[in-house]
ChimeraX commands (.cxc) that place a marker at each C-alpha (Angstrom):
marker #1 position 123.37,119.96,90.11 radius 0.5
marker #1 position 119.98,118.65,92.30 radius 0.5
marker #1 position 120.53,116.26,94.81 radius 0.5
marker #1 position 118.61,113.13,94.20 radius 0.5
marker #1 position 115.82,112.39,96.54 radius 0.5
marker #1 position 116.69,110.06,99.11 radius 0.5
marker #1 position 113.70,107.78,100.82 radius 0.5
marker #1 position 114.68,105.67,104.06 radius 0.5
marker #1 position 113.37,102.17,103.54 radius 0.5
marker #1 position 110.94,102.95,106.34 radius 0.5
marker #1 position 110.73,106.38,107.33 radius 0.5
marker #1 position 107.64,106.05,109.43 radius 0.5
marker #1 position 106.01,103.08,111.47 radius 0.5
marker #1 position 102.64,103.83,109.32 radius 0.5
marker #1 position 104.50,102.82,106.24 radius 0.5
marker #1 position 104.03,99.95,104.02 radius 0.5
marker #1 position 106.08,97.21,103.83 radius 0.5
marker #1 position 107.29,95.36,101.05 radius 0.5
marker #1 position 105.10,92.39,101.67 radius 0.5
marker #1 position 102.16,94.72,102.50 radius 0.5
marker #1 position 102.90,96.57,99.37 radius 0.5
marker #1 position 102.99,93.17,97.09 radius 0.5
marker #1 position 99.46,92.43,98.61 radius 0.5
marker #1 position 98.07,95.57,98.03 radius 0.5
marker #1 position 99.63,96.92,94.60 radius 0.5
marker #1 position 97.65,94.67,92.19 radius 0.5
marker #1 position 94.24,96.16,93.96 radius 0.5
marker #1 position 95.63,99.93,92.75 radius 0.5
marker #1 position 96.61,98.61,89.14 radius 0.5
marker #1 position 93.67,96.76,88.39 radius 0.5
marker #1 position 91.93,100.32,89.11 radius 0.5
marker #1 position 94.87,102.98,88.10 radius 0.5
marker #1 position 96.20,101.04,84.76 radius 0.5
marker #1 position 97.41,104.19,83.59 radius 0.5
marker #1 position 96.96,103.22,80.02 radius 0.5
marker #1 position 96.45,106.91,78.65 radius 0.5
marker #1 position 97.06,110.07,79.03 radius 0.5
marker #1 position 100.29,111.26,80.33 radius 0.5
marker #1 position 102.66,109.23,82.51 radius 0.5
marker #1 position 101.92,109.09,86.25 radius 0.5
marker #1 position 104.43,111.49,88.37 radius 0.5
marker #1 position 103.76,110.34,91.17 radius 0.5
marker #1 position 104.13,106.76,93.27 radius 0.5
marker #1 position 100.94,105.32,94.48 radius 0.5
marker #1 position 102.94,103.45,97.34 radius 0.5
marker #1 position 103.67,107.10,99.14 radius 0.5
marker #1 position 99.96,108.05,98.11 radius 0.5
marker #1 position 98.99,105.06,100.63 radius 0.5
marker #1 position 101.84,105.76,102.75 radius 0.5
marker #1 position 100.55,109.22,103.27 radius 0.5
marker #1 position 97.38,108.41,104.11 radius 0.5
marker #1 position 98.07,105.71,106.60 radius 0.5
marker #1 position 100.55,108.74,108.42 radius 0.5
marker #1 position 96.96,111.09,108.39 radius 0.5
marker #1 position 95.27,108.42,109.69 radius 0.5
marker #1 position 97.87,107.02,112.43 radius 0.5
marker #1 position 98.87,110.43,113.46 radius 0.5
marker #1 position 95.15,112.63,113.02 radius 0.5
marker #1 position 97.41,115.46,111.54 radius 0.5
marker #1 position 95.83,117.41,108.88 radius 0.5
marker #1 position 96.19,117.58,105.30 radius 0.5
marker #1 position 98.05,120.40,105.18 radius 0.5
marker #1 position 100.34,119.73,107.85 radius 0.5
marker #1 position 101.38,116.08,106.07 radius 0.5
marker #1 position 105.37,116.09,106.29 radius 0.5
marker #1 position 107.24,117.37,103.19 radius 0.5
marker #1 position 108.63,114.07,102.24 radius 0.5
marker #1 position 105.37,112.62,101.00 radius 0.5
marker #1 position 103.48,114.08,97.90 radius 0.5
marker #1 position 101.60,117.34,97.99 radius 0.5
marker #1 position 98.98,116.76,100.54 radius 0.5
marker #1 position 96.49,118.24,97.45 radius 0.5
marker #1 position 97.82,115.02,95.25 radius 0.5
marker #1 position 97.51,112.96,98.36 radius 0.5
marker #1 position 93.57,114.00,99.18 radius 0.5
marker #1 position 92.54,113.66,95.69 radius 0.5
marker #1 position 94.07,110.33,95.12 radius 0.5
marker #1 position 91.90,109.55,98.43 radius 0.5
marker #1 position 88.80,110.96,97.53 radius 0.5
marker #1 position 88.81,108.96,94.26 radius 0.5
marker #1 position 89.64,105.53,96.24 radius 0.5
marker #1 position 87.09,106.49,98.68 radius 0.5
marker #1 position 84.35,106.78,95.96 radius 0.5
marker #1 position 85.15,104.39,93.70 radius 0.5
marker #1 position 85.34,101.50,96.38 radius 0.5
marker #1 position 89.62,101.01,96.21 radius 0.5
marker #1 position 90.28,101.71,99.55 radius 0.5
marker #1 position 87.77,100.10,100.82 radius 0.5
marker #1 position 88.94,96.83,99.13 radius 0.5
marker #1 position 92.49,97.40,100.34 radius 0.5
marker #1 position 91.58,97.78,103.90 radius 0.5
marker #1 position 89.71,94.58,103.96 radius 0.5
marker #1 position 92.50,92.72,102.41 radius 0.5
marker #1 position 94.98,94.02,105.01 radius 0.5
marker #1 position 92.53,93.08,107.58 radius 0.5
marker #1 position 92.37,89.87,106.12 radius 0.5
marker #1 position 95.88,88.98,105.58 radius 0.5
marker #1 position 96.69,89.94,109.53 radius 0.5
marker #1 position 94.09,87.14,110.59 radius 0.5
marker #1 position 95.76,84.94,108.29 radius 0.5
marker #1 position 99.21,85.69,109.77 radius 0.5
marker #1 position 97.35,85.82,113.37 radius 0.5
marker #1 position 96.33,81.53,112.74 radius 0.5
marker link #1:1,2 radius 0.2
marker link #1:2,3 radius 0.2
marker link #1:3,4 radius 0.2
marker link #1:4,5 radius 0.2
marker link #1:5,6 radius 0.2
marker link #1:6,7 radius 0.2
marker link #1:7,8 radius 0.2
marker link #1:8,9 radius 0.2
marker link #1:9,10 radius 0.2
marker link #1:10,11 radius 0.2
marker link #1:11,12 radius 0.2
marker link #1:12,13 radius 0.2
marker link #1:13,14 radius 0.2
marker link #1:14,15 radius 0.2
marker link #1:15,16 radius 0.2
marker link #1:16,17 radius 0.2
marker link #1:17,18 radius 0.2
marker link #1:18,19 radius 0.2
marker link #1:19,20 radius 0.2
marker link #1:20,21 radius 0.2
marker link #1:21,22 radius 0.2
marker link #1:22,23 radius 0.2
marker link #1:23,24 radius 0.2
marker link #1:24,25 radius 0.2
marker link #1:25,26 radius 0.2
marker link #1:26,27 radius 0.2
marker link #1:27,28 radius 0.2
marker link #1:28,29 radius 0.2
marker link #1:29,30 radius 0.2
marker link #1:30,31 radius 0.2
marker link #1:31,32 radius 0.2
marker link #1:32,33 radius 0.2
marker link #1:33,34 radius 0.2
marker link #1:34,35 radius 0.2
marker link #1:35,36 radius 0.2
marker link #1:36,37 radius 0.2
marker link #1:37,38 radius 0.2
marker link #1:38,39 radius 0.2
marker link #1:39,40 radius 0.2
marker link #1:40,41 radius 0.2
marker link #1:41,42 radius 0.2
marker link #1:42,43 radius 0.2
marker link #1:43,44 radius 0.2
marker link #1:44,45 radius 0.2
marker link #1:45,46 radius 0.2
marker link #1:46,47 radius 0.2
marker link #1:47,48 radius 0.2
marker link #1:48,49 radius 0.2
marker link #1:49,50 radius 0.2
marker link #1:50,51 radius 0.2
marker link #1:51,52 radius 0.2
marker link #1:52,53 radius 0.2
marker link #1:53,54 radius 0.2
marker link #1:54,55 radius 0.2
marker link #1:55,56 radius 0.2
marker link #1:56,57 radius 0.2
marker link #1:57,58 radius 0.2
marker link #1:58,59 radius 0.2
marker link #1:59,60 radius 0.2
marker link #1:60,61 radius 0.2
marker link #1:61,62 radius 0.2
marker link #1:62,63 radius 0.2
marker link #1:63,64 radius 0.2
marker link #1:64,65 radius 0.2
marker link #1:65,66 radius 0.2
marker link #1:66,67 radius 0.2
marker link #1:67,68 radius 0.2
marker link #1:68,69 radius 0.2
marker link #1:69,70 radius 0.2
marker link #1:70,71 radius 0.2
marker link #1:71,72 radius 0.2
marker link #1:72,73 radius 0.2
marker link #1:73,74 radius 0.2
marker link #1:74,75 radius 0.2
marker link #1:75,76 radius 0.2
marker link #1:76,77 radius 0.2
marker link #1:77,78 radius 0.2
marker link #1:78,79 radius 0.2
marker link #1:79,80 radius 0.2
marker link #1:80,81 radius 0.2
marker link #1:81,82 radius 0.2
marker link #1:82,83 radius 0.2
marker link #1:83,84 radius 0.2
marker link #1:84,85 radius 0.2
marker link #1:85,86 radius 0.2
marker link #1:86,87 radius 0.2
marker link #1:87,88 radius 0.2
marker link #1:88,89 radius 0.2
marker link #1:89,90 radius 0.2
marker link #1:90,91 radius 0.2
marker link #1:91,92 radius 0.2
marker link #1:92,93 radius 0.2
marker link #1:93,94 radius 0.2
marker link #1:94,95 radius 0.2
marker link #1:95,96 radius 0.2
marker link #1:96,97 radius 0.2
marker link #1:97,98 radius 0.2
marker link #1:98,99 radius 0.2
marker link #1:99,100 radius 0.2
marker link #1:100,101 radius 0.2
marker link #1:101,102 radius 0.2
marker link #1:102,103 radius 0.2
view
């Protein structure tokens, strides 16, 4: 019998928060529908979660923490949001949003 896997609502201070998540989900649908093909294994919300760790901490791929996705899954899932203009869109709207909750 496997354990199931346990996530703490907010293992690390990189991590998303619901609200952040709410704002930022519909940007990742709208460009990973996942209409065909198999179903996706893995959660987009510890993709970004993952890369916000990388980027807060300046660790390297492969020394990303086990409890996020394969740091392969992880950089490939960035490489695509980096080219196709994603990330780039969800950056701005978190910048955005903080002014918002700044006024």
């Amino acid at each position: 019998m496997s354990w199931p896997k346990e996530k703490p609502f907010n293992r690390y201070p990189s991590d998303l928060t619901d609200a952040e998540w709410e704002r930022v989900q519909p940007l990742l649908e709208e460009r990973e529908p996942n209409t065909r093909g198999h179903p996706r294994e893995v959660d987009l919300r510890e993709i970004l979660n993952a890369i916000f760790y990388i980027n807060k901490t300046g660790c390297q791929w492969r020394y990303l923490p086990k409890d996020f996705p394969a740091y392969t899954t992880v950089s490939t899932y960035y490489h695509q949001w980096i080219n196709n203009g994603v990330f780039e869109k969800i950056i701005v709207k978190q910048f955005l949003d903080s002014l918002k909750n700044r006024c």
